[in-house]
C-alpha positions as CSV (number, residue, x, y, z in Angstrom):
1,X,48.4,-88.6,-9.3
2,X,51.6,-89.6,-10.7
3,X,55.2,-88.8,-9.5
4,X,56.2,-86.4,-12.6
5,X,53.6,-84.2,-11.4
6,X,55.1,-83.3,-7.6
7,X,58.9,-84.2,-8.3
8,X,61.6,-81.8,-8.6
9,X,62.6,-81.9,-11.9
10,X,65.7,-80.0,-11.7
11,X,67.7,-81.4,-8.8
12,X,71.1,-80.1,-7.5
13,X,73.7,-83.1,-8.1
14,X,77.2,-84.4,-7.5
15,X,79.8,-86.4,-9.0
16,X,81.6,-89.3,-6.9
17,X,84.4,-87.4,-6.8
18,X,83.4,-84.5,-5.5
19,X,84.2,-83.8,-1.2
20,X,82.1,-84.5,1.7
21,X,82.7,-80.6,2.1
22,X,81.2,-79.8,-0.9
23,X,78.5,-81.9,-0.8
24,X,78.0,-79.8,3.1
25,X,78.3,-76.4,1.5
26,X,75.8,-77.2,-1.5
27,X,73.0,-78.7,0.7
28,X,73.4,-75.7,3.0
29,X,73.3,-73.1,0.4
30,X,70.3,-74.5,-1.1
31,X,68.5,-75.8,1.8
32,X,68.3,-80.0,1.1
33,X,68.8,-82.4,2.4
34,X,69.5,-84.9,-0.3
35,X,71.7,-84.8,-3.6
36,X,72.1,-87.9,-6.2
37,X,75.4,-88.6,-7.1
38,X,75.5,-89.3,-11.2
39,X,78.6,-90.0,-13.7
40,X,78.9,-87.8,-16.8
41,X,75.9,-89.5,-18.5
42,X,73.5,-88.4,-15.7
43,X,73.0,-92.2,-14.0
44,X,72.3,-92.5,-10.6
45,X,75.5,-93.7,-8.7
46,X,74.4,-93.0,-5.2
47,X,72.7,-91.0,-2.7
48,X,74.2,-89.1,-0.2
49,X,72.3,-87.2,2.7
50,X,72.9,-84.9,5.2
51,X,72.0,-88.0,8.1
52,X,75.4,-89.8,5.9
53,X,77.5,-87.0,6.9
54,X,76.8,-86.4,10.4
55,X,77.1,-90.2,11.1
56,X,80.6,-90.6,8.7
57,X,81.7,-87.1,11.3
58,X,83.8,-88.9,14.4
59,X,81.7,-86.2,16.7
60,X,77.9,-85.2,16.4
61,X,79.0,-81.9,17.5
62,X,81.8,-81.1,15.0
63,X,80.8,-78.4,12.6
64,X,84.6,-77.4,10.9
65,X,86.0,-78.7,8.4
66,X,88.9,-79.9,10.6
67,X,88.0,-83.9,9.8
68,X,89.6,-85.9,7.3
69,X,86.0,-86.6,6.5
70,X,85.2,-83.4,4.7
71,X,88.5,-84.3,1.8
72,X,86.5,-87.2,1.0
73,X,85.1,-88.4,-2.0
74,X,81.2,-88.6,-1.8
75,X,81.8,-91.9,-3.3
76,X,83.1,-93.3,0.2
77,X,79.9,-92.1,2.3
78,X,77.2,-92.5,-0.3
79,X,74.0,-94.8,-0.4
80,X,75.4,-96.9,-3.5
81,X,72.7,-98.2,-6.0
82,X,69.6,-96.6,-3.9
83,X,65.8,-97.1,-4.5
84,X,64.5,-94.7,-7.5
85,X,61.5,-94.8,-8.9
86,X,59.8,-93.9,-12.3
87,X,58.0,-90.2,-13.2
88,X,55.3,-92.4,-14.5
89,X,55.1,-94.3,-10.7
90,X,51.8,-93.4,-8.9
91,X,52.7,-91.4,-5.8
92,X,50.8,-93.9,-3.3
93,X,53.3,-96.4,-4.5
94,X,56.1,-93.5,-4.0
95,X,54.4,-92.9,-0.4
96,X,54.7,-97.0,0.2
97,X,58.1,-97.0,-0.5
98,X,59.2,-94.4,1.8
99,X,57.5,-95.8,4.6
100,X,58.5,-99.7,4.1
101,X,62.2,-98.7,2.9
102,X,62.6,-95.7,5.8
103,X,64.4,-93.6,3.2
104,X,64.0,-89.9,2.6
105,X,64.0,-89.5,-0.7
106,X,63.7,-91.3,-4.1
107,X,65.7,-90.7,-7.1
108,X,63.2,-90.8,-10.6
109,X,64.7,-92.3,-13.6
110,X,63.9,-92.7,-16.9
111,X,65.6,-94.3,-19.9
112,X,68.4,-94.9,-17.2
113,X,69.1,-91.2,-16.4
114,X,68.3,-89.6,-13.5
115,X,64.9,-86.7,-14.3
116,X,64.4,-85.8,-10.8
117,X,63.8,-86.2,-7.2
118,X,61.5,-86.8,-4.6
119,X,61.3,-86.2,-0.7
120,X,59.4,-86.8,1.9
121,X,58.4,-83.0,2.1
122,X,57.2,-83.3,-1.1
123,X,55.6,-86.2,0.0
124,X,53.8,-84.0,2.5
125,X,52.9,-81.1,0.5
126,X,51.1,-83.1,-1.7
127,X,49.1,-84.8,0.8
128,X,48.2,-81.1,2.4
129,X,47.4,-80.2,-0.9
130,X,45.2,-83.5,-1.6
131,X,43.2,-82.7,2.0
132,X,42.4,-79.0,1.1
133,X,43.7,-78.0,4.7
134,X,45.7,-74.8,2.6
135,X,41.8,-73.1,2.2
136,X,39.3,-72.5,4.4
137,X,37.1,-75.2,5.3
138,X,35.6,-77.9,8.0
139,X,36.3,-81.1,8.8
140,X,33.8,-83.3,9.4
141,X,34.2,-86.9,10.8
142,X,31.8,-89.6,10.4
143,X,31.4,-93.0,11.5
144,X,29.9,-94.9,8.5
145,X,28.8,-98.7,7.8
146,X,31.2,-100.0,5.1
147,X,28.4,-100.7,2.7
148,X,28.1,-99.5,-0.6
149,X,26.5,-96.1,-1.8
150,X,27.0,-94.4,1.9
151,X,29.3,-91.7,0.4
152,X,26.0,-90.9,-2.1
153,X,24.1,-90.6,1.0
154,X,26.5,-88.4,2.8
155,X,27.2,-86.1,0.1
156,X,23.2,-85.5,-1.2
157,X,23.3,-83.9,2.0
158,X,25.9,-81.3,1.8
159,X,24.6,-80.6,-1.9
160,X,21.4,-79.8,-0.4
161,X,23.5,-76.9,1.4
162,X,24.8,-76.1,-1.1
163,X,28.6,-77.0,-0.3
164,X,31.8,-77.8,-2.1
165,X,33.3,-81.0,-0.9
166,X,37.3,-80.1,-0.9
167,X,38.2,-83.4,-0.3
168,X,37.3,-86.9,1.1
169,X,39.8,-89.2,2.9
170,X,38.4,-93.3,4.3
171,X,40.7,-95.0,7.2
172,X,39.7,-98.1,9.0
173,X,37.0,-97.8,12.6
174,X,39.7,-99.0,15.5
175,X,36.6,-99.7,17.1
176,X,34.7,-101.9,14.4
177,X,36.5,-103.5,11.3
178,X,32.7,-103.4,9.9
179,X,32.8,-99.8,9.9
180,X,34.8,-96.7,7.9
181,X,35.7,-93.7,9.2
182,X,35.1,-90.6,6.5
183,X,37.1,-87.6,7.2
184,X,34.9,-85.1,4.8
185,X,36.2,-81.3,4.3
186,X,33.9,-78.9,2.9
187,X,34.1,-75.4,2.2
188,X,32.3,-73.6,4.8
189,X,33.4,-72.2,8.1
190,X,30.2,-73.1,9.6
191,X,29.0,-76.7,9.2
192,X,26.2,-77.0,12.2
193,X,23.2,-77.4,10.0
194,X,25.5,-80.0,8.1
195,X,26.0,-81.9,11.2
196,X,22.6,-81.2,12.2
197,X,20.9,-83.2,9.0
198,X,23.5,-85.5,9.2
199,X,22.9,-86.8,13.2
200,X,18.9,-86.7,11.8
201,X,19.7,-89.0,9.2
202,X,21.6,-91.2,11.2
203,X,24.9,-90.7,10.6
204,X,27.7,-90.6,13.8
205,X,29.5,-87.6,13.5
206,X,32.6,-87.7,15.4
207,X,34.1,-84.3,14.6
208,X,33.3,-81.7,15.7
209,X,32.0,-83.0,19.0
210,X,32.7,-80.3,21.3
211,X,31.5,-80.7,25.2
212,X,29.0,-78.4,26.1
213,X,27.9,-77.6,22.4
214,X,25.0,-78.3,21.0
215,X,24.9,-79.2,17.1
C-alpha cells in the first residue's frame, strides 16, 4: 500500500502570515490537529500543530485570546522545513517515520508542491482496516517454528472449514527468537473446531486460551 491511497488529499492550509489565532479557530472548526503552512505556489513552508500552540501559550490553562501569542504570525511558532514524504512512499516507510522522528503528521509532496497530508490517525485507520478488526471475525494466535511453508500448513486447515482468512499479521516469539508468532483473523465467530485441528496437528495456539474451557 502506498501513501496516495490513505492520505488526505485536500488538506486545510495556512500562509506564514497568517495568526496563531487563526490557525486555533481553523483547527477547531474542522477538528485537526495539524495544518502545513505553504507560500502562494503551494510549497511546504512549515508545520504548525496544535502541541506548537499550547507550548508557544505562557500558561497551559489559557484558553482567550488575551496573549500576544495569538497576533502572531504562524511563521514565528511553526516546524520550519519539516519531514514530508512522497504519495508514491509505501506506508510502512510512512509508519517508520512517525515512530523514529516522533512527529504527528507528514506533509506529501510532489513536484515540490504540497498534495496532501498524513496523520498518525490515518496511520491507525489503515492498520484497523489492514487487521479486519472493523467485521466480524476471530483471532487466532499461534506459536509457529520460523521455517518455511508453515503458513501453507496453517491455512489448508482453515480452507478445509471452509473459512475466509481476513488477515494475517507475523511479530517476533519474546520467548524464542527461533519461533514467529501468527496473529490469524478469520471470518467466523466460532473458531473451536479451527483450534481443535490445529492443537491435533501440532500447532500452539495461544489465543483463545480461556481457563476452564475446553477447545
Amino acid at each position: 500500500m502506498i501513501v496516495e491511497e490513505i492520505m488526505n488529499e485536500e488538506p486545510y492550509t495556512l500562509a506564514p502570515t497568517n495568526t496563531v489565532l487563526e490557525a486555533l479557530k481553523l483547527m477547531r472548526e474542522k477538528k485537526v490537529r495539524h495544518l502545513p503552512v505553504v507560500d502562494e505556489d503551494h510549497h511546504v513552508l512549515g508545520v504548525i500543530t496544535e502541541r506548537d500552540i499550547k507550548e508557544a501559550l505562557p500558561s497551559s490553562l489559557q484558553d482567550e485570546p488575551n496573549s500576544a501569542v495569538f497576533n502572531a504570525a504562524v511563521e514565528e511558532i511553526m516546524v520550519k522545513n519539516p519531514l514530508v514524504g512522497h504519495p508514491l512512499d509505501f506506508v510502512e516507510e510512512v509508519a517508520l517515520t512517525f515512530y523514529e522522528s516522533k512527529v504527528g503528521c507528514l506533509p506529501i509532496v510532489s513536484g515540490g508542491k504540497l498534495v496532501g497530508i498524513v496523520t498518525t490517525t490515518d496511520l491507525l485507520y489503515t492498520y484497523i482496516e489492514l487487521t479486519g478488526a472493523t467485521e466480524p471475525g476471530s483471532k487466532i494466535e499461534i506459536r509457529v517454528s520460523d521455517t518455511p511453508g508453515i503458513l501453507f500448513e496453517i491455512t489448508k486447515i482453515f480452507n478445509a472449514h471452509h473459512a475466509n482468512v481476513q488477515s494475517v499479521l507475523v511479530y517476533p516469539d519474546s520467548e524464542n527468537t527461533q519461533n514467529k508468532i501468527l496473529s490469524v483473523r478469520v471470518k467466523t465467530l466460532n473458531p473451536l473446531a479451527m483450534i481443535e485441528d490445529l492443537r491435533k496437528k501440532g500447532f500452539d495456539v495461544l489465543w483463545p486460551n480461556l481457563p476452564g474451557v475446553s477447545l
